[in-house]
N, C-alpha and C positions, 0 to 999 in steps of 0.2 A: 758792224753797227746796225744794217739795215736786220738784221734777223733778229738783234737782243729789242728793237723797234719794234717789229711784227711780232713778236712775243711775251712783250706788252700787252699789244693791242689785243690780245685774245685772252687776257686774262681779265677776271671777273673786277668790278670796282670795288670790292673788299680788300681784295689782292694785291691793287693796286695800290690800294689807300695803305694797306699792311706793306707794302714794298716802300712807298713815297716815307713812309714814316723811318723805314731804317736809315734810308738812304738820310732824310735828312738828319736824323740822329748820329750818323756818323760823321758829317759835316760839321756839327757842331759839336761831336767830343774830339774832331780833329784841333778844329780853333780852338775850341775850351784848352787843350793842351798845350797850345802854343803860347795861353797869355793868362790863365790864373795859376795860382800857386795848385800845389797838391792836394792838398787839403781842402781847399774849396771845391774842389774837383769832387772830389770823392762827394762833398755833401750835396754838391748839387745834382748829380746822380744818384742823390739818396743811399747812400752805403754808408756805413754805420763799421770801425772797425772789430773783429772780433779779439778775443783776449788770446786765441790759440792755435798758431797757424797750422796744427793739425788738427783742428774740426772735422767729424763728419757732418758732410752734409743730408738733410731732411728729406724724406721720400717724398717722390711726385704721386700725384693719382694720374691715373688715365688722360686726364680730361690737361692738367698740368704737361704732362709728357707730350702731349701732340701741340702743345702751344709752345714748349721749349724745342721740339725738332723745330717748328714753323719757322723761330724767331732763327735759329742758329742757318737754314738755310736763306731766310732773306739780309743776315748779315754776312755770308758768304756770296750770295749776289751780286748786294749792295758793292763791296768791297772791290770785284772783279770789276763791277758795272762804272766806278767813279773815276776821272783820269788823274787820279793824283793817288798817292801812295796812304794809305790808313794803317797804322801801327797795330802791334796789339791791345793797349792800353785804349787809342780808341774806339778799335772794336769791341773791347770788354765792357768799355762804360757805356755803349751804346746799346749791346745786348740786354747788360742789366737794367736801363733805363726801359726797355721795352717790356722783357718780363716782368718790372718792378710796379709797371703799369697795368699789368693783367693781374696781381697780385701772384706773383710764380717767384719762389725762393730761389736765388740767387747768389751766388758767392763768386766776387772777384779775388785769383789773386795772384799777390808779388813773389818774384822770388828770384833770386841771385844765381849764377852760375854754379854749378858744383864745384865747377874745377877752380872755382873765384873769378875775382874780376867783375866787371861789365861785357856788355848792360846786361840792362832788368828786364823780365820780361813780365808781361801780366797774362792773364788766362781768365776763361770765364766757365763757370759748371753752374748748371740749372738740377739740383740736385745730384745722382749720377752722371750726368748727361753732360758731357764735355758742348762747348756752344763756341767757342770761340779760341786758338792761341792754345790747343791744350797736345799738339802736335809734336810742339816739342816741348811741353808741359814736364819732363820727365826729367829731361840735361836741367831744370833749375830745382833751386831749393828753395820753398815757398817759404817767406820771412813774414807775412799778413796776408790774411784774409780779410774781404769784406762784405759783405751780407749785405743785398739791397732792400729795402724800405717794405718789398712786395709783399714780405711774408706776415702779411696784416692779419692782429690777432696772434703772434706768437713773440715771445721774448726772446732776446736775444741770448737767453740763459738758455731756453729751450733747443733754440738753431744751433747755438754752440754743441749742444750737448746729443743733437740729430734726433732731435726727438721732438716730438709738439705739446 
């Protein structure tokens, strides 16, 4: 505890502010999941469902890419750093709320066991770029995507179709 303290303290107040902000994002996609419906969920993390849960997803530039590594290593932090356990579903809505907020495209998504059964698991991808739950992204079969709000200035017809 005292060294994740001291390693705080020497990072920059952006850093900080970019760390204080997963963390509490993931706090509150933890409760958001404990007591709204699904649905409400998804919108108030701004995701929008897509029509085809094999979408490709949209190129990053440069400038998008080193904001979706950022995000995905301070929701792996955040995750390590909180004492109570965060799912993958709360990690994916909190990532996407974070990229959503940088304008950085985003797709959450669901998908079922191969083998069947339960549970579900969610994942999160910032373009290529796995961010969240995509570990064992591979054992599920994706039943929806959702695409968050970020990708401002493009249609949902365009994201669908990985193209701008």
């Amino acid at each position: 505890m005292l060294n994740r303290l001291a390693s705080a303290a020497r990072m920059s107040i952006s850093r900080k502010t970019f760390a204080a902000e997963a963390l509490v994002l993931l706090c509150l996609a933890r409760i958001a999941t404990s007591v709204l419906p699904f649905a409400k969920l998804m919108r108030w993390f701004g995701a929008t469902a897509l029509e085809d849960a094999q979408s490709t997803p949209p190129e990053l530039d440069p400038a998008q890419t080193r904001i979706a590594l950022a995000v995905r290593h301070m929701i792996a932090r955040g995750v390590r750093f909180l004492p109570f356990d965060i799912t993958c579903l709360p990690q994916a809505m909190a990532g996407s709320a974070m990229l959503t907020r940088r304008s950085v495209p985003a797709r959450i998504s669901l998908g079922l066991p191969k083998t069947g059964g339960l549970p579900a698991h969610a994942w999160l991808e910032a373009g290529k770029i796995p961010i969240t739950g995509t570990a064992t992204a591979d054992a599920y079969a994706p039943i929806a995507r959702f695409v968050g709000a970020g990708a401002k200035g493009r249609s949902l017809a365009s994201l669908h179709q990985g193209r701008e």
